[in-house]
N, C-alpha and C positions, 0 to 999 in steps of 0.2 A: 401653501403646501398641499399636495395631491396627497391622498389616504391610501396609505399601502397598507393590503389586509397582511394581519402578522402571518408570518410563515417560518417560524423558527422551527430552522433545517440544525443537526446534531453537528453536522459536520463544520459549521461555522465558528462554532468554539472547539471543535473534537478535531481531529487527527489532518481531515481534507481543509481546516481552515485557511484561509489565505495567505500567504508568504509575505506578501505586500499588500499592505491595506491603505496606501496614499499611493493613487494612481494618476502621472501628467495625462493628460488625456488630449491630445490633438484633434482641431478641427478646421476647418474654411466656411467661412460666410455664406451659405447655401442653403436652401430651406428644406435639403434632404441630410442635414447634420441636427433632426429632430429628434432621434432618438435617444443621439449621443446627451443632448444638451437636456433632454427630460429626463436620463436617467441619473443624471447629474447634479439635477436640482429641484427634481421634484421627490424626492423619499425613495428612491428604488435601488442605490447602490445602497443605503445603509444597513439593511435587514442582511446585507451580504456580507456583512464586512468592511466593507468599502468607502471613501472618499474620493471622490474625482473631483480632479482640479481640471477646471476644460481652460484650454490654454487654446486662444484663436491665431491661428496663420495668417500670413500675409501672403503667400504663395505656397503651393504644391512643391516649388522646388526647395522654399525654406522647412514646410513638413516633412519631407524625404530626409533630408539633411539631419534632423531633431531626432527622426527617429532610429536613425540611423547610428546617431551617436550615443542615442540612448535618454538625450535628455528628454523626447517623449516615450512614455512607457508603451503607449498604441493610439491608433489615432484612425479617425474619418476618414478614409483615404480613396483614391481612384483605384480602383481594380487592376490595371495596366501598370502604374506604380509601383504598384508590390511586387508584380511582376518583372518588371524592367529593374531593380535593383536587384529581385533574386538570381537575374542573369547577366545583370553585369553590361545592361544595355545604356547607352545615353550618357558618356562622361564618366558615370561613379564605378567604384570597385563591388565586383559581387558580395552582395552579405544575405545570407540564408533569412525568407522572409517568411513569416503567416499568416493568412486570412484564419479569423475566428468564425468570422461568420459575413454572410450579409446584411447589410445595412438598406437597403431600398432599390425596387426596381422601377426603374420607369423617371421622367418626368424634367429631361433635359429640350433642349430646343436650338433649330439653327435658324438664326435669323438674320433678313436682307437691311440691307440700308435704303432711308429715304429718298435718297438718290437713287438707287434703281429702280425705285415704286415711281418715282414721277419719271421714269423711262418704260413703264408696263411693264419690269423684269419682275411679275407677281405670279411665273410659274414653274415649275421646272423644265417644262419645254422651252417659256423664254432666256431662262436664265443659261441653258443649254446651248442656244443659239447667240445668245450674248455676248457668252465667254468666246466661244470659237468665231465669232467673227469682230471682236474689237480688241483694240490694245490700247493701252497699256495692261497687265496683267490685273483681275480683280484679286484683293486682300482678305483672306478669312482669319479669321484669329480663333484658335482653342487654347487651352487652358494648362496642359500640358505634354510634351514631346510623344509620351507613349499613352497619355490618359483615356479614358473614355469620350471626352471630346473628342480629341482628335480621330479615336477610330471611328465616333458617328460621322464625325463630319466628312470622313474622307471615304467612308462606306458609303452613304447618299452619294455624294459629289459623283464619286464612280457607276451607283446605280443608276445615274441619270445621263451619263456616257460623259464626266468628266475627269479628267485625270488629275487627281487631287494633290501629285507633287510636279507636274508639269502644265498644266492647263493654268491654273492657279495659283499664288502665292499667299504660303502659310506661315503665319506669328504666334508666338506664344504669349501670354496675356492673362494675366491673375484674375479671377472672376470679377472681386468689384470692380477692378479700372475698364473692364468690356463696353460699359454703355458710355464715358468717360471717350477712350477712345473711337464710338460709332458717331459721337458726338463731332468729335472735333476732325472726320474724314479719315483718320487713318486706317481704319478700316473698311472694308464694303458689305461684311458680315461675320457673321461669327455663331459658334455652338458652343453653348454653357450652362448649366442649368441655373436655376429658381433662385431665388425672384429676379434676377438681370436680364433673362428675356421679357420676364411680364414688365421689368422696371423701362425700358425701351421703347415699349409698346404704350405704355403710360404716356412717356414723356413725347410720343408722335414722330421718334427717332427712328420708324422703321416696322417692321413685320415679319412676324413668323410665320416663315415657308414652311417648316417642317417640326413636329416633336420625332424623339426620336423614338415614342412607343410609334411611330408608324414604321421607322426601319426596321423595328425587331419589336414587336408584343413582348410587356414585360420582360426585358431586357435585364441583364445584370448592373446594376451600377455603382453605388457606393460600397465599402467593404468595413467593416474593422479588423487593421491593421498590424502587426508588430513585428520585430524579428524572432527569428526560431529560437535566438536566445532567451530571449524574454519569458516563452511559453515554458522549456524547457527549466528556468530558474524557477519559475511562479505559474508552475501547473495549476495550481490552486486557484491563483488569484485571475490567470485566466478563464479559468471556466467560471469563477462569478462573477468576472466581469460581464462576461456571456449571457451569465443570470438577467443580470440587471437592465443591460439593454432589452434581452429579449420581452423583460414585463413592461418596459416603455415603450418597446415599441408594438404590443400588446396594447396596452394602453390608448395611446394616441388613435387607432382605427377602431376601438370602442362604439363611439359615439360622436358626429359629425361636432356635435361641443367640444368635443374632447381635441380635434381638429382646430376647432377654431380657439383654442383655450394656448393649441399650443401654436400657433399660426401669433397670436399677439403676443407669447414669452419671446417667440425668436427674434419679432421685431426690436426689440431694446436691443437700447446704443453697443452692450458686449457681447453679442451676438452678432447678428445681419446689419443691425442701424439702418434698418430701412422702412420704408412706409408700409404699415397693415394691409395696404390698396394693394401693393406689392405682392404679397407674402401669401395674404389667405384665399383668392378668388381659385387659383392654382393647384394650391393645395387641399382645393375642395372639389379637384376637376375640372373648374370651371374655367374654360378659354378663350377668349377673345384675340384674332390673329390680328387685330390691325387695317385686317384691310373691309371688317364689316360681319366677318362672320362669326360666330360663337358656337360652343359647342360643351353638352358634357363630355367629356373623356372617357371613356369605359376604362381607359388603363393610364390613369392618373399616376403619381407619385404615389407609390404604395412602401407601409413599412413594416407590412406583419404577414398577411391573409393566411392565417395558421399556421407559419412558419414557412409557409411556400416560399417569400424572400427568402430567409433569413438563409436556409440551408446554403453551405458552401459547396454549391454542385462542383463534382470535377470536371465537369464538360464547360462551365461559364470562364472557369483559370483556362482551358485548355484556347477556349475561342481566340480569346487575346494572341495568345501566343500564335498563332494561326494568322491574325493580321499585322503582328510582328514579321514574322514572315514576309506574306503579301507583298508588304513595303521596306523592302529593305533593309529591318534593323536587325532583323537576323539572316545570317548568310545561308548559315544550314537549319534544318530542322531538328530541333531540339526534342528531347525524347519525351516529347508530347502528356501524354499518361504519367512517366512518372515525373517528371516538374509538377504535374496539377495535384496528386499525392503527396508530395514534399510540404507543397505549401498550403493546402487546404485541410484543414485543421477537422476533418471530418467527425472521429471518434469524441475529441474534445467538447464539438456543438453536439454532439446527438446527447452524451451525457448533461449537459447545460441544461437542452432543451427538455430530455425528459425528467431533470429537477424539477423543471416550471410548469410539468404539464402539456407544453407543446409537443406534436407532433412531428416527428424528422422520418423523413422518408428513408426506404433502405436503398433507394435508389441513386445513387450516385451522378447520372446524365439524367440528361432531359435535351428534350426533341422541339427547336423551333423554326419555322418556315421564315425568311426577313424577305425584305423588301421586294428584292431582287429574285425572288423564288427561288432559291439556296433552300434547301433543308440543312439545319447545324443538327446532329445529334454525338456529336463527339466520338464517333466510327470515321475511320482513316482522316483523321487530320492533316496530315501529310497531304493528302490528294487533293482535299478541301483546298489550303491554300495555296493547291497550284490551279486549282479550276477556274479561278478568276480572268475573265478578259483583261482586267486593267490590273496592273500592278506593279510593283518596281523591286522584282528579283531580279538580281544581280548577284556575283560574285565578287563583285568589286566593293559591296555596299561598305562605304563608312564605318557603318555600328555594327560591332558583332558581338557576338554571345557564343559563346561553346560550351556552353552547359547544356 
């Protein structure tokens, strides 16, 4: 058990205490649901109030579903998720959603199959040339329809001059079965994060082409999650849930122990189940692509750097929706600003975080340059996703959203 210095707050037995003090807590097998899982089980919800019950997923589509219906309270989620349920994108009915906060930037990966390493496809100009001159079509698998996989993997794809719903053929595929199926050919690559690219790369099933802190430095990624009804019933119990993560994931970038302390909690079987070799080289940075090269990462999996993660910028909700767009899951454009106001729980984290001490910015966007020499700063979104060379607007598209 981790030492959490006492911090008895008045309002935890007084007026602001929790509404709900046994929370489901949803997450996926991922070595960026660290925060979720240390605040969980190392002392940091209890000074709150709280009990978290972490309840592990077997897919993103079964965690949307959970939380949707309520039977999880909030949970680990994909950024894009929360998003595409709060419009009503991809099959489900719209139900009003919130991000509390961020949960981690940085530290997913799109990786090739051994089969095109023993064809030289080890660059993105080979792989560029690959695609466009063989057939049958090559197979990428992300993780879910609108998640952050899929938009890393179809943003590269594109900034490399490939069209990531026509060039290409894309699957959906639950993070642990990713190496499972690169194993067995059904796939030719895939974008997922930690440890199942390192685990990959372990097992000599292939190499990583790209992290996607190279699409986008410090990237938005994981979120905690819930619907607007949740916040709305247990105002309370959401902001100390807020609490609690935010001093775990304070915690955790401490001290490179403090790293590696939680780099071997997540490997046990009710977690990730996977090998420490797996879990901690990554999560300390450190990279090896498979084909010889290693590297620190200046922009690792990060779960704190003074709140910088953690805040719920409106411009990170707004991006998504913006390559919603792009690709066809939304017809029109949605009213940009205020969707990323609805669901980004802004007011919420800034009082959490200045509970704990942390710093939350007044600033609401933030300005980042990606791959492709795009500047995102959340001014004219509308125009952003029509600036794109590649993209699949249509009016005809499938999936729509009119919110």
């Amino acid at each position: 058990m981790i030492e959490v210095p006492a911090n008895p707050l008045a309002w935890v037995n007084g007026s602001d205490a929790p509404e709900k003090t046994e929370i489901n807590l949803g997450f996926m097998a991922l070595s960026d649901c660290a925060s979720v899982v240390v605040a969980a089980t190392q002392g940091f919800a209890q000074p709150y109030g709280l009990t978290l019950n972490l309840k592990r997923q077997s897919s993103w589509a079964n965690l949307r579903d959970k939380l949707v219906s309520g039977e999880l309270d909030a949970a680990h989620s994909l950024y894009g998720l929360i998003y595409a349920v709060h419009l009503g994108i991809g099959g489900v009915a719209s139900t009003d959603m919130a991000v509390l906060m961020g949960l981690n930037q940085n530290g997913q990966s799109i990786n090739l199959s051994h089969g095109l390493q023993a064809l030289d496809v080890t660059s993105p100009e080979a792989l560029e040339r690959h695609v466009h001159q063989s057939r049958p079509k090559l197979t990428f698998a992300q993780t879910f329809p609108t998640g952050s996989h899929a938009m890393w993997l179809y943003y590269w794809l594109a900034s490399q001059g490939i069209h990531p719903l026509q060039d290409v053929d894309s699957v959906v595929v639950p993070p642990p079965q990713m190496v499972a199926h690169l194993q067995a050919g059904r796939i030719d690559g895939f974008c997922v994060g930690e440890p199942w690219s390192a685990s990959a790369v372990q097992q000599n099933l292939g190499f990583t082409m790209a992290t996607t802190q190279t699409i986008w430095p410090d990237h938005p990624e994981k979120v905690l999650g819930c619907t607007r009804a949740f916040v709305e019933q247990y105002p309370n119990t959401a902001r100390a849930l807020v609490m609690a993560i935010l001093e775990a994931s304070r915690f955790i970038e401490e001290s490179t122990e403090n790293r590696r302390s939680t780099a071997k909690l997540l490997s046990a079987p009710q977690y990730l189940d996977a090998p420490l070799d797996c879990i901690e080289p990554r999560l300390l940075g450190d990279y090896a692509d498979g084909l010889g090269n290693r590297w620190q990462d200046p922009h690792a999996l990060r779960f704190h750097d003074d709140g910088e993660v953690n805040l719920p910028y409106l411009s990170d909700g707004m991006w998504f929706m913006t390559q919603f767009r792009r690709w066809g899951l939304l017809r029109d454009d949605p009213d940009y600003l205020g969707v990323a106001r609805q669901v980004q729980q802004l007011d919420l984290y800034r009082e959490a975080a200045t509970a704990v001490g942390v710093a939350a910015s007044d600033q609401p966007m933030r300005s980042s340059q990606l791959i492709d020499g795009k500047v995102w700063d959340g001014r004219d979104p509308a125009g952003y996703a029509r600036s794109f060379k590649l993209h699949a607007m249509s009016d005809s598209s499938p999936l729509l959203a009119s919110r």
